[in-house]
C-alpha positions in Angstrom: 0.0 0.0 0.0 1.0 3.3 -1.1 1.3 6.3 1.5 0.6 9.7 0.7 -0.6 12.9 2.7 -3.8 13.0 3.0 -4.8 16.3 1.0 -8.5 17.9 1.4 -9.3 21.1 -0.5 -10.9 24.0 1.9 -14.8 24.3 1.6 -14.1 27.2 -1.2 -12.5 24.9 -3.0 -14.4 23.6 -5.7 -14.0 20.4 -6.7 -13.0 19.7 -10.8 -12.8 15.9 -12.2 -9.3 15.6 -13.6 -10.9 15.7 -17.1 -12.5 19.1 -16.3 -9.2 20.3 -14.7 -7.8 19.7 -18.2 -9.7 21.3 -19.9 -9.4 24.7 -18.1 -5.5 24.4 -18.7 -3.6 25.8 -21.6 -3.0 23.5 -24.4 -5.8 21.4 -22.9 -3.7 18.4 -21.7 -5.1 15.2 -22.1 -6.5 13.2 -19.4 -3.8 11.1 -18.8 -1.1 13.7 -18.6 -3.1 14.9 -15.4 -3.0 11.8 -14.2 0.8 11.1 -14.6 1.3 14.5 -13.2 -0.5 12.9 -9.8 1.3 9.7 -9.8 5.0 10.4 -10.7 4.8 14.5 -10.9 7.1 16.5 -12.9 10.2 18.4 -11.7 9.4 16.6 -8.6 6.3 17.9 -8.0 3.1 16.2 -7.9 -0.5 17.7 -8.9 -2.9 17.2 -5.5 -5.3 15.1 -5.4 -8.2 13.6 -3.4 -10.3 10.4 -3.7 -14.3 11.1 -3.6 -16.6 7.6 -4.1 -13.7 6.4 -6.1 -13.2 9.6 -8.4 -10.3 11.9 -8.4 -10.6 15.4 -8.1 -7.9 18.3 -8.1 -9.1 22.1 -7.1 -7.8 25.4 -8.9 -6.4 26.2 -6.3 -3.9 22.7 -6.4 -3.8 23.3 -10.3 -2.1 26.7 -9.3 0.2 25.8 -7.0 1.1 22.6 -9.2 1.7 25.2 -12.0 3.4 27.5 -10.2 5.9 24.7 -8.6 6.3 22.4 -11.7 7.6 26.0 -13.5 9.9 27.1 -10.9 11.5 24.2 -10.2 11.7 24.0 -14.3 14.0 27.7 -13.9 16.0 26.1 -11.2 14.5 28.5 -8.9 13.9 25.6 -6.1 15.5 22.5 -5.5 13.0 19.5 -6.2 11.5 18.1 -3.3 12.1 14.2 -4.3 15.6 13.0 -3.6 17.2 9.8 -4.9 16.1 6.2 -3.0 19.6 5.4 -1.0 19.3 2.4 -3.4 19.4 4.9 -6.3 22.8 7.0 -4.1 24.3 3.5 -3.9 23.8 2.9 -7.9 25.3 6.3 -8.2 28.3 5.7 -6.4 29.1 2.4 -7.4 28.9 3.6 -11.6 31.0 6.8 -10.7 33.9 4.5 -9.0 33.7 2.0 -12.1 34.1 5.1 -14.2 36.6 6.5 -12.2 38.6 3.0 -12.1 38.0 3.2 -16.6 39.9 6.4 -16.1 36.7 7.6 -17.6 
């Protein structure tokens, strides 16, 4: 089982299906886009979500602040907020000291 915070929009908030989210973006990104921007993000950031009766729904608001995020960590302006597994580190490591040891 997957964890993740446990996000609920404010009662302003209104609530937009992930197909009407997309269609209030520029460019009108297809469906699944939003939903790979939930699940893996870009940039390292993810776009907000919550479950309702086993529909997903995203709020302006969260389509803002996913917007805003996903661009400035696009200018370098923030570090992203995911950081490599310490398997991924080790991986790391271990290729740089066989490059080093190719005199690569």
């Amino acid at each position: 089982m997957r964890s993740e915070t446990i996000e609920t929009p404010s009662e302003d908030d209104e609530h937009l299906t992930l197909a009407q989210a997309a269609a209030t973006l520029p460019g009108r990104p297809h469906l699944s886009t939003l939903h790979r921007w939930r699940l893996r993000g870009v940039r390292g950031v993810r776009l907000r979500t919550c479950l309702v009766g086993g529909r997903r729904f995203t709020t302006r608001r969260w389509l803002r602040e996913f917007c805003a995020a996903s661009t400035a960590a696009g200018d370098e302006l923030i570090a992203p907020t995911t950081k490599p597994s310490a398997e991924r580190e080790r991986a790391i490591r271990a290729a740089k000291a066989e490059l080093d040891a190719a005199g690569i």
